[in-house]
N, C-alpha and C positions, 0 to 999 in steps of 0.2 A: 584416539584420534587427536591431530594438533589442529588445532581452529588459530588461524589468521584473518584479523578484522582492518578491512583499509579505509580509513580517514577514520579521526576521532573526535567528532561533534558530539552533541547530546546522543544520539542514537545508538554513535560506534560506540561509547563509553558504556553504553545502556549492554547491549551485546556481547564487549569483550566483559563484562561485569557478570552475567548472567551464565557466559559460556567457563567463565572459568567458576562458578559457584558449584556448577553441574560437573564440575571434573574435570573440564577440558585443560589440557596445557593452552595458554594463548599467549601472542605476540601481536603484534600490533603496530600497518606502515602509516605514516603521518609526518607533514610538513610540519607540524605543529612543531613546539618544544614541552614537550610533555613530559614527567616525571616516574609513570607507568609502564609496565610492561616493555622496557626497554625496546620503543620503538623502530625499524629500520626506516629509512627514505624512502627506499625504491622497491614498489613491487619484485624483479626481478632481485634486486639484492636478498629480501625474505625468502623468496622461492628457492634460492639455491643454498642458503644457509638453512634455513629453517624445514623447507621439505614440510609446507600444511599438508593436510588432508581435505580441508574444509574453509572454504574461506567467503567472508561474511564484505561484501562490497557496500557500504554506508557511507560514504561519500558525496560531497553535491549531485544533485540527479544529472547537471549537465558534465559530468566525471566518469561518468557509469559507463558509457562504450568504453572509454577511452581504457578503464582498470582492467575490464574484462576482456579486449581487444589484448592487450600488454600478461594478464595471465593465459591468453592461448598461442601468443608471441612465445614465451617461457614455455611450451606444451606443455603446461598443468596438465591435469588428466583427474583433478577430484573433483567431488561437491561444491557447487557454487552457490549460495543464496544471494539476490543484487536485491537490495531494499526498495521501495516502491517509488514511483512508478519505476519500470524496467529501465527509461531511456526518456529525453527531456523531448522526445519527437522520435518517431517510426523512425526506424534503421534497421539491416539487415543482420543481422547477429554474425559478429568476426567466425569464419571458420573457427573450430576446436575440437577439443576432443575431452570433454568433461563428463566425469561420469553421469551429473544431474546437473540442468539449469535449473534454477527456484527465482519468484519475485513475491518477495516479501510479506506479504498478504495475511499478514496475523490476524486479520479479525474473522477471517475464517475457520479458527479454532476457538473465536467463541463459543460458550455452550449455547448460549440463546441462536446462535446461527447455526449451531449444528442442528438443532432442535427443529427450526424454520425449514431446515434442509429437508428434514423426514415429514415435516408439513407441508411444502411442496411437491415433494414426490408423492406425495398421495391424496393430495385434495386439486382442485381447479382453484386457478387464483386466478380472480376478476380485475381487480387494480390493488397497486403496489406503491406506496408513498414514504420517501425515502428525505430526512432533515435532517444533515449535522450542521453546525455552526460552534464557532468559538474565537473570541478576539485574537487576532494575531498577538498584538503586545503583550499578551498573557502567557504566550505559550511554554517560550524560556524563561524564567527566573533568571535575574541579575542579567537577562541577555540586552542588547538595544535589538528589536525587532529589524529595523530599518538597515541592519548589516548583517541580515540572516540570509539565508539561501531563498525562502519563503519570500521574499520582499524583490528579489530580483527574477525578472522573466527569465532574462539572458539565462541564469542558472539552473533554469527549471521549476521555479516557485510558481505560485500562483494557486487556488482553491483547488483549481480543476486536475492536477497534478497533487498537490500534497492533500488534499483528499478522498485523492481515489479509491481507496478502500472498499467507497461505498458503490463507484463504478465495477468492480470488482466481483465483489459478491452481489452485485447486481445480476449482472451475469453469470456468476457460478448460480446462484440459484435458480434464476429463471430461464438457464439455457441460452445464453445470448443474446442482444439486440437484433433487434430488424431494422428500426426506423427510427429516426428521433429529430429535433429540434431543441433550440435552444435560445435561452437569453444568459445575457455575460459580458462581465469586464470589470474594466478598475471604476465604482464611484465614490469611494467614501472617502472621509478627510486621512486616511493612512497614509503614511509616506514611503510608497512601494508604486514599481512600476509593471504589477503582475495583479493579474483579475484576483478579482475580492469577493465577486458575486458571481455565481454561476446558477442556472436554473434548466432542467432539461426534462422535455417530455418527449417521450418514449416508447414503440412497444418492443416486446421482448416473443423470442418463440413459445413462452409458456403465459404470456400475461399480454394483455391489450392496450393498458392503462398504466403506465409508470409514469412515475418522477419521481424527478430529482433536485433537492435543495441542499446548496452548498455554498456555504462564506465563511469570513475570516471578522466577523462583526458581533454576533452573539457574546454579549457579555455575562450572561448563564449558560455555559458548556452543555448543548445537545447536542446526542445523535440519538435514532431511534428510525423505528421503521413502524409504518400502518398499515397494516393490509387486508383485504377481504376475500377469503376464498365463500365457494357456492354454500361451506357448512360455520363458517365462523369470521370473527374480524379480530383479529390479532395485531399486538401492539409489543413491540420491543423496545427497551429503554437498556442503553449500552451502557449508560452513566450509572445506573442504579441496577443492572444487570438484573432488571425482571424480566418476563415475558409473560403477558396478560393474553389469554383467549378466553374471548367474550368475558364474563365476570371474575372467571377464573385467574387470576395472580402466581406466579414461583419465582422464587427469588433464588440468584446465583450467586455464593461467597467466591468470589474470585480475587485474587490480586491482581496489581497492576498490573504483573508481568508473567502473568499466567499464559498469556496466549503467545509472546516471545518463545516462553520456553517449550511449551508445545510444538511449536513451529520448530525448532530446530533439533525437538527429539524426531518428527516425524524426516525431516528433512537427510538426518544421518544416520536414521533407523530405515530408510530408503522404503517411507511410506507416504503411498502418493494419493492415500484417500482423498486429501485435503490441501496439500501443499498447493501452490499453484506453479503450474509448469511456464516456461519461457513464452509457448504459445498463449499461455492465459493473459501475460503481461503484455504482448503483442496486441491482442484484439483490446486491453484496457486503454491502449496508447490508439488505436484505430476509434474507439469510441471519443476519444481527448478530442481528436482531430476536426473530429466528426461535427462534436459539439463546437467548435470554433469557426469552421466550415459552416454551418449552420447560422450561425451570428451576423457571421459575411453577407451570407446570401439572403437573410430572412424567410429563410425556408427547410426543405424537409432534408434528409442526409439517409440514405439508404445503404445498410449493409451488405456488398454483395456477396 
C-alpha cells in the first residue's frame, strides 16, 4: 500500500516517519519547503502521479473539510484517516466514495483503555473523572507556541478541540453522552485567542456522573482517568501507563508511538474494533458544540 500524508507539522512528520518505518512507500503534499519525501503541492497533483492507497490528513483542523472535500473531488476511493478533531465545527461530510473514513483517535489503542474497555463492559460505572493538562508553550520544542494552530480559534485550536481525545473515549467507553454542561474559555496570561480551560459535567448512557478537565496550563504533563464502578475504583495514568484497581497497580512498557502505529495497522488492516469511524468523530464535534452551547447559556445541553 502507498500511504500519502497532507501537511507536514509535528504530527505529519510524526506519521509520514512511522508509516514509512512500517514498510509503507510515502509521499508527502505540503506548502512547506521541505527536504523529505519529495513533497507535491497539490492534493490533486499526488493523486494522479502517485495513485495512494491510504492517506493520512494532518493538516490544521481548520484544513480538514477542505483536503478531504478536494480527495473526493479527485474520486479517491481509498482509506482515509483525518487526524483529530474530524472538522474545526460540524459540517456534512463532502460526498465520496472512500473505502474507510477514520478520525484519529489513537489513544484508543491504549492498553490501559483497552483494558477499561472490558471493565466497563462488564461492571456498572457510578462516576467517571477525567484530567489532562499540559502547558501549551511546552508542547513543541524549538516551536513559538503563539504561531501554532493550538493558539489560534480561527484554526481550530483551542483545549476543547486539541484535546479531545479525551472527549472521545469518553464516549467510546461509556456509550455516548446524554446531557452536559460546561465551563470554559481563554483566562491565563497565554498569548492565544483559543479557550485554555475547559471543564465539563456530564452524564453518559452508561454513567451518571462524569467530568471533565481539560487545559493548556499544567506545567506537570497529566492525563489520567478516576473511576468507580459498583466492585472497584480504578485509576489510569497515561503518562506513566499504569492502571491501578483498588490496590492493585500494572504497568504498560509502551512507546511513544505505540498507539500511532496501531492505529494505522488496524486502520489498513480494515479492523474496526477500535478505529473510530467518521460518525465517532461527528458526535466528538456534537459534544465540542455542545460544551460551548453550554457556556453561552449557563446551562444544560441535551443530546438528542
Amino acid at each position: 500500500m502507498k500511504a500519502l500524508v497532507i501537511g507536514y507539522g509535528s504530527i505529519g512528520s510524526r506519521h509520514a516517519r512511522l508509516l514509512q518505518n512500517m514498510g509503507f512507500p510515502v509521499k508527502v503534499v505540503s506548502g512547506r519547503q521541505i527536504d523529505d519525501y519529495n513533497p507535491y503541492k497539490t492534493i490533486a497533483e499526488a493523486l494522479a502521479d502517485y495513485a495512494p492507497d491510504y492517506v493520512v490528513i494532518t493538516n490544521e483542523t481548520g484544513r480538514h473539510y477542505n483536503s478531504l472535500a478536494a480527495l473526493a473531488e479527485c474520486s479517491y476511493r481509498g482509506l482515509v484517516l483525518v487526524e483529530k478533531p474530524l472538522f474545526d465545527r460540524q459540517r456534512d461530510l463532502p460526498e465520496n466514495e472512500f473505502e474507510g473514513l477514520y478520525v484519529g483517535y489513537n489513544l484508543r489503542f491504549h492498553p490501559v483503555i483497552q483494558k477499561l474497555r472490558d471493565i466497563v463492559a462488564d461492571e456498572k460505572v457510578l462516576s467517571f473523572h477525567v484530567y489532562v493538562g499540559q502547558y501549551l508553550p511546552g508542547w513543541r520544542p524549538n516551536t513559538d507556541y503563539r504561531h501554532t494552530y493550538s493558539a489560534s480559534k480561527a484554526l481550530g485550536g483551542g483545549v476543547l478541540r486539541d484535546l479531545s481525545h479525551e472527549l472521545d473515549y469518553t464516549n467510546w467507553l461509556l456509550d455516548g453522552w446524554r446531557s452536559l454542561t460546561a465551563l470554559g474559555g481563554h483566562y491565563s496570561h497565554l498569548e492565544t485567542d483559543s479557550d485554555d480551560i475547559f471543564s465539563i459535567l456530564a452524564t453518559t448512557r452508561k454513567c451518571p456522573v462524569v467530568t471533565i478537565q481539560l487545559n493548556y496550563l499544567d506545567r506537570h504533563y497529566r492525563r489520567e482517568i478516576l473511576f468507580n464502578t459498583d466492585k472497584h475504583t480504578i485509576k489510569a495514568d497515561f503518562i506513566n501507563a499504569t492502571l491501578t484497581i483498588d490496590d492493585r497497580s500494572e504497568n504498560y512498557n509502551i512507546t511513544r508511538d505505540f498507539t500511532y502505529i496501531a492505529q494505522h495497522k488496524a486502520v489498513t488492516g480494515r479492523d474496526a474494533v477500535s478505529t473510530c469511524p467518521a460518525t465517532g468523530g461527528v458526535e466528538v464535534l456534537k459534544m465540542i458544540e455542545a460544551a460551548e452551547k453550554a457556556v453561552q447559556s449557563k446551562g444544560w445541553v441535551f443530546n438528542d
